[in-house]
C-alpha positions in Angstrom: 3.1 -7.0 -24.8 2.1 -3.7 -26.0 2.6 -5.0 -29.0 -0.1 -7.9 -28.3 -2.4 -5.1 -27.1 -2.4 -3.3 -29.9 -3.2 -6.0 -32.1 -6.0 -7.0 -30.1 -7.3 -3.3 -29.7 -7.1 -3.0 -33.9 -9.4 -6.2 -34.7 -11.5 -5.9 -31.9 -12.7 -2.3 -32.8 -12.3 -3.2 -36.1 -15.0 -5.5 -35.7 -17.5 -2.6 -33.6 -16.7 -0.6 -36.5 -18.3 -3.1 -38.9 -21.3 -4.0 -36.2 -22.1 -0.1 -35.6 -21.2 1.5 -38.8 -22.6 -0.7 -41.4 -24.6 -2.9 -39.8 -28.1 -1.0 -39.2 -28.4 -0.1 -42.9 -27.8 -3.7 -43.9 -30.7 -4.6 -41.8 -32.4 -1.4 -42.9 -31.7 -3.3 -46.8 -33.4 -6.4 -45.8 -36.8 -4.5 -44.3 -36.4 -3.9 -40.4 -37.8 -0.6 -39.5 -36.3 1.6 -37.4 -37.4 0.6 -34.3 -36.7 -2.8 -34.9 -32.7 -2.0 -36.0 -33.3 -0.1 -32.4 -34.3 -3.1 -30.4 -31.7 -5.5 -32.1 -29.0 -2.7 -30.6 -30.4 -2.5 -27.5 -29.7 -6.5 -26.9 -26.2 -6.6 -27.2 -26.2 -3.7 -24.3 -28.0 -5.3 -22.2 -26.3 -8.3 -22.1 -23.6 -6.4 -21.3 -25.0 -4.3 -18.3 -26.6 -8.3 -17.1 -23.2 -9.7 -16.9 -21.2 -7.7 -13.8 -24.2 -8.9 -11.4 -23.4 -12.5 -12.9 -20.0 -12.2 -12.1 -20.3 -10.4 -8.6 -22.8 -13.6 -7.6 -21.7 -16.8 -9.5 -18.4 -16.6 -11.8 -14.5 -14.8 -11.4 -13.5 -13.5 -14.8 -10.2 -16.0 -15.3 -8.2 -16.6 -18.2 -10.6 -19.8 -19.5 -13.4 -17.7 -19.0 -12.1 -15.0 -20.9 -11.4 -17.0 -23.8 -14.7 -18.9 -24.1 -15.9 -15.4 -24.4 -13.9 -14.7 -27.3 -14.9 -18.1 -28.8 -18.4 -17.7 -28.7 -18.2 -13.8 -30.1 -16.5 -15.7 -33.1 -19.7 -18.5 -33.1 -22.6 -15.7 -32.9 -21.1 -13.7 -36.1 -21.4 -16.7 -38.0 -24.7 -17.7 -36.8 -25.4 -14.0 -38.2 -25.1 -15.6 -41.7 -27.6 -17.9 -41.1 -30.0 -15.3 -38.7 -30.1 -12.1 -40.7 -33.5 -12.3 -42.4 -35.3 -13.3 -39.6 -35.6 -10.9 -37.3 -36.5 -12.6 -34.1 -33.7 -15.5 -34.6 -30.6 -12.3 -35.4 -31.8 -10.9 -32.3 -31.4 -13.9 -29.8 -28.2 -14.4 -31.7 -27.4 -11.4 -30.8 -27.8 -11.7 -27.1 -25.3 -14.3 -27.5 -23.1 -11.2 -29.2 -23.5 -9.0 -27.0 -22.7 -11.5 -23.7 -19.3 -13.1 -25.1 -18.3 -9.3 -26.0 -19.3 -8.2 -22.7 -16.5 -10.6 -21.4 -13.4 -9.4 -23.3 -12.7 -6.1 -22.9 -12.7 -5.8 -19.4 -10.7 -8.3 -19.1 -8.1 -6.5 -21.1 -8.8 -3.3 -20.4 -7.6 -4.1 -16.8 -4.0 -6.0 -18.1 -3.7 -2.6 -20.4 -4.5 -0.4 -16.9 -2.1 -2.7 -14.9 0.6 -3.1 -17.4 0.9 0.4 -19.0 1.4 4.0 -17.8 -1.5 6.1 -18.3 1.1 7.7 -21.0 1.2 4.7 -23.0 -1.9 3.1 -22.3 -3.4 5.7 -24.9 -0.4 5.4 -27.3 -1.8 1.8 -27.9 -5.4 1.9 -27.0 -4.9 4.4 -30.1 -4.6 1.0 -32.3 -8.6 0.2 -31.7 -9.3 3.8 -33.3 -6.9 2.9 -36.4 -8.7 -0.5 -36.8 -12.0 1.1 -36.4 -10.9 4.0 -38.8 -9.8 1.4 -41.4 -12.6 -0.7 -41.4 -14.9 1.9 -42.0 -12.8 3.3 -45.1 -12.7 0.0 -46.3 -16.1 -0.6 -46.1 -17.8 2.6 -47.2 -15.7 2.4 -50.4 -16.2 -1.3 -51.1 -19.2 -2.2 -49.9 -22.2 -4.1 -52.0 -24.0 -6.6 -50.6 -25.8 -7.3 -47.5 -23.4 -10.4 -46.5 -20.3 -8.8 -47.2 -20.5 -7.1 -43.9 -21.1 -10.5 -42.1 -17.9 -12.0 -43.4 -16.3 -8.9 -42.4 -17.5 -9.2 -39.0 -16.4 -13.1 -39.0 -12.6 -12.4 -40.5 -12.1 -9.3 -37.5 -13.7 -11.4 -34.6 -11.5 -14.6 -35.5 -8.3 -12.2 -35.4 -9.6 -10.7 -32.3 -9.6 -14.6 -30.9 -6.6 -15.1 -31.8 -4.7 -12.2 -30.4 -6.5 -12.5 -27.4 -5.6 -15.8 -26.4 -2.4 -14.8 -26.7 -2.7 -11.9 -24.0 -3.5 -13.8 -21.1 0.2 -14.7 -20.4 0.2 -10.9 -19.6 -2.8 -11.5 -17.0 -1.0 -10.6 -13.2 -3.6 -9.4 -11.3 -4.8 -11.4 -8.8 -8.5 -12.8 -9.2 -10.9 -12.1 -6.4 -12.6 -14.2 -4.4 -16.4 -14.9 -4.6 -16.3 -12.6 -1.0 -14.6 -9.8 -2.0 -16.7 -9.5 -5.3 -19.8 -10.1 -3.6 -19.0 -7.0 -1.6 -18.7 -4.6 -4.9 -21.3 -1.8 -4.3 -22.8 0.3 -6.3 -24.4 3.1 -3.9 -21.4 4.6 -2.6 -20.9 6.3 -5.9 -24.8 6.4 -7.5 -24.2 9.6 -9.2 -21.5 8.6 -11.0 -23.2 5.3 -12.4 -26.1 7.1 -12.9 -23.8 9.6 -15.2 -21.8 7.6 -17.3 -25.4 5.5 -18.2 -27.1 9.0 -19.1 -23.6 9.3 -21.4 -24.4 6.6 -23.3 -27.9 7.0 -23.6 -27.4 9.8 -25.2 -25.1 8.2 -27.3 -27.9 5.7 -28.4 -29.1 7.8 -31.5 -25.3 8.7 -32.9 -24.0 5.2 -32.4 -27.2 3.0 -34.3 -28.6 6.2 -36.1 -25.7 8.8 -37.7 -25.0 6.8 -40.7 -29.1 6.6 -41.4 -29.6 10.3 -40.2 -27.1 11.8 -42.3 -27.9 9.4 -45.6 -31.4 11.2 -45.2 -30.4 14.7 -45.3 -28.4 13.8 -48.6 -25.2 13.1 -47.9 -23.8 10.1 -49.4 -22.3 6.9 -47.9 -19.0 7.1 -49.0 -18.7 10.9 -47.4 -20.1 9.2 -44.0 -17.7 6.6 -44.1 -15.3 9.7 -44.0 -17.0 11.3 -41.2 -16.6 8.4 -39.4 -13.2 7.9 -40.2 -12.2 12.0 -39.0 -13.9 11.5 -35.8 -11.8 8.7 -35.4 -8.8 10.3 -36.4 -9.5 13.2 -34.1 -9.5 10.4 -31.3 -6.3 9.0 -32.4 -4.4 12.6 -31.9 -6.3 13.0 -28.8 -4.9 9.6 -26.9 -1.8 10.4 -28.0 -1.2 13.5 -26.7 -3.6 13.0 -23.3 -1.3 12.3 -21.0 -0.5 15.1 -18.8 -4.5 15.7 -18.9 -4.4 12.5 -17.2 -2.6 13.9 -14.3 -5.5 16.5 -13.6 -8.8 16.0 -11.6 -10.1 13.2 -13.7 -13.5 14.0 -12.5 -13.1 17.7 -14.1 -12.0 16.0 -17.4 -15.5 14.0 -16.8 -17.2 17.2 -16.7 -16.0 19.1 -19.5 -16.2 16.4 -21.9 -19.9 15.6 -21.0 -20.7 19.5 -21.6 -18.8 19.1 -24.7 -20.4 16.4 -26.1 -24.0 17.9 -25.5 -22.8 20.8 -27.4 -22.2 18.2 -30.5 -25.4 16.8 -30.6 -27.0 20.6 -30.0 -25.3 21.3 -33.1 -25.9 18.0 -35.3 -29.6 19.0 -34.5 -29.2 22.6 -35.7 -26.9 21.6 -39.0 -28.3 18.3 -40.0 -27.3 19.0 -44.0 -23.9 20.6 -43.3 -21.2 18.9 -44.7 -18.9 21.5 -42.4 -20.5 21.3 -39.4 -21.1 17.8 -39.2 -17.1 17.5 -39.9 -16.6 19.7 -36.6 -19.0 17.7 -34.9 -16.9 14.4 -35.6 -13.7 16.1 -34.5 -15.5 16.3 -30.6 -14.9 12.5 -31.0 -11.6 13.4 -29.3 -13.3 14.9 -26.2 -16.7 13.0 -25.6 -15.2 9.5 -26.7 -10.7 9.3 -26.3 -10.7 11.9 -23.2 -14.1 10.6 -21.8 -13.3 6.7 -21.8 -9.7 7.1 -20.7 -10.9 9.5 -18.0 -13.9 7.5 -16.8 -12.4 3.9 -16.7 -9.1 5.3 -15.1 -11.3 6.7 -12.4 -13.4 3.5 -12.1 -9.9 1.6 -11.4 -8.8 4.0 -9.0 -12.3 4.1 -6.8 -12.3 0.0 -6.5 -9.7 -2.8 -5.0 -11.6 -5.1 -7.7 -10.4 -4.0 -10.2 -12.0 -6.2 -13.4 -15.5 -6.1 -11.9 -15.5 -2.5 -12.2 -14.7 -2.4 -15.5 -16.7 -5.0 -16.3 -19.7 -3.2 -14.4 -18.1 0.2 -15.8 -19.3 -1.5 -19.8 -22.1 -3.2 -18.4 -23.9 0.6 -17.1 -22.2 2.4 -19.6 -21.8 0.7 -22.9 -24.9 -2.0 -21.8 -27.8 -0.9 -20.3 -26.6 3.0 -21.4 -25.9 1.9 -24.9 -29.4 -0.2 -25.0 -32.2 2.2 -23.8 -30.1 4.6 -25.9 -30.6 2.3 -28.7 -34.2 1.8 -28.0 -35.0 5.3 -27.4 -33.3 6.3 -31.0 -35.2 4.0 -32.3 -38.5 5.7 -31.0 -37.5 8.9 -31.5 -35.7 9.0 -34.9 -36.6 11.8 -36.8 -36.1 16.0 -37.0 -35.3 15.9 -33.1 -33.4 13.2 -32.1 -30.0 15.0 -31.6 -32.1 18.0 -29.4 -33.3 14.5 -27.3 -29.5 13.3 -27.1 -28.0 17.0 -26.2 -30.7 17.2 -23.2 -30.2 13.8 -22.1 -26.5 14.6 -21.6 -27.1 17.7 -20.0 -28.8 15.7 -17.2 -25.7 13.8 -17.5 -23.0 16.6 -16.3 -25.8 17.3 -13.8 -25.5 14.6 -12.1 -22.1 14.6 -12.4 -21.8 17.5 -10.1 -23.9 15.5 -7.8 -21.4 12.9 -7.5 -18.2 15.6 -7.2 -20.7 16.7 -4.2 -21.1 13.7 -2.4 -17.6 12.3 -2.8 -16.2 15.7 -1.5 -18.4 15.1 1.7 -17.0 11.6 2.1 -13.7 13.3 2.1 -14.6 15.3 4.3 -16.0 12.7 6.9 -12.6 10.8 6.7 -11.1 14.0 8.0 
């Protein structure tokens, strides 16, 4: 099974690395302006952030469910061939995208939560990294032509179909009833989700805008695609070796890595030309993306009995509506300042962090 997992992990990321790496200067090569490559990668997001409140109402996350998802992410990147240069058809098709992707990795993030230690889980969550790593070596050395990328994204989300099918003969947690989702709440804990979306928003201008950002200041593709790839392997090393962090006050781990990661953008702000710097800035990929996500979804399992709608809603906050008024917002703020923007929108992230570590110390407290 591990195995499996990693398999699935190493296409699946793979095919992120192609959609977030190289994707917004394709469409930057066919004439979108910036705020348009913005909005496209806001609409994935928010299809992910739509779907948990589908699911809590109307649907259970099963195992056909799970790999109609995986279908249609496989239909939408080749309708992406025939969308591209137009932008209001790539972006509905994107919707679709963004949807069927919102579906899978829940799904397996819980199986992976269930099924491994938190020791191991990183040992093959690790593989995702290496597939996004390798795509993005691949690519930044090979790369020509617009459509290359789309047959790239086709060939990893058919391989992602193919090992996740095969991973829901691993799938032993109980499914939960239409009740006992409907009964999911989110204002218990409305700092946290408040957090982790300010996390991701602040993301929004490194994730659709680094490659673009850094291009500008003179430094070449190829040395991105490098950039890209050390940041990755920085997050390789790091879930690899986190598991006795793991076994500390997640919430702390929360904390430092928020502060730490609005210290990267302070300095990709400061340095934008720095060859140096912008290397250091990559290897805080271990801390602010492999100690943050393993941190933050382990703590999301441990605060809910259902267990794949909280991962689903942990994405959908997160990665959807976080990752798509971060996208929109990069769009409309690219330029000289857009990393000062990102390190104070994190800021207000750990801040209402501490918020959360308040009230959830007073509902201990209650209890007692």
């Amino acid at each position: 099974m591990p195995i499996l997992l990693g398999a699935y992990y190493f296409f699946y990321f793979a095919l992120v690395g192609v959609y977030v790496i190289f994707m917004p200067k394709v469409l930057l090569d066919l004439h979108y302006s910036p705020l348009e490559v913005g909005i496209i990668y806001a609409a994935a997001p928010f299809m992910r952030f739509l779907l948990p409140f589908i699911f809590k109402h109307y649907l259970t996350l099963t195992p056909t469910i799970y790999k109609i998802s995986l279908f249609l992410t496989f239909l939408s990147t080749l309708i992406f061939l025939q969308t591209v240069e137009h932008f209001y058809f790539y972006l509905t098709t994107n919707l679709l995208f963004g949807a069927s992707m919102g579906v899978s990795l829940p799904y397996v993030e819980t199986i992976a939560l269930a099924q491994l230690s938190k020791t191991k889980y990183g040992k093959v969550r690790l593989w995702g990294s290496l597939g996004f790593m390798g795509i993005a070596l691949w690519l930044g050395e090979i790369l020509t032509s617009t459509y290359e990328a789309l047959y790239y994204l086709s060939i990893t989300s058919l391989l992602t179909l193919f090992f996740g099918v095969i991973l829901t003969q691993f799938d032993t947690i109980s499914h939960s009833s239409a009740q006992e989702d409907a009964s999911f709440s989110l204002q218990k804990y409305w700092a946290f989700w408040v957090s982790i979306f300010l996390m991701q928003v602040g993301f929004g201008g490194f994730y659709n805008f680094f490659t673009i950002y850094e291009t500008s200041h003179g430094i070449s593709l190829s040395m991105i695609s490098w950039m890209w790839s050390f940041g990755v392997l920085c997050e390789i090393f790091m879930l690899y070796f986190q598991g006795p962090l793991l076994q500390r006050n997640l919430l702390h781990l929360l904390q430092f890595a928020t502060l730490i990661t609005m210290l990267r953008w302070l300095f990709l702000f400061l340095y934008p030309d720095s060859v140096g710097v912008t290397f250091m800035t990559q290897s805080l990929h271990a801390i602010s993306f492999a100690l943050y996500h393993t941190a933050a979804i382990t703590y999301v399992f441990s605060l809910y009995s259902q267990k794949k709608l909280a991962q689903q809603f942990f994405l959908g906050i997160a990665f959807g509506l976080g990752g798509s008024v971060g996208a929109i917002l990069s769009g409309q703020f690219y330029g000289e300042y857009l990393f000062l923007i990102e390190a104070g929108i994190t800021f207000l992230a750990f801040l209402v962090l501490l918020v959360h570590q308040k009230r959830k110390y007073s509902f201990i407290q209650e209890r007692k």
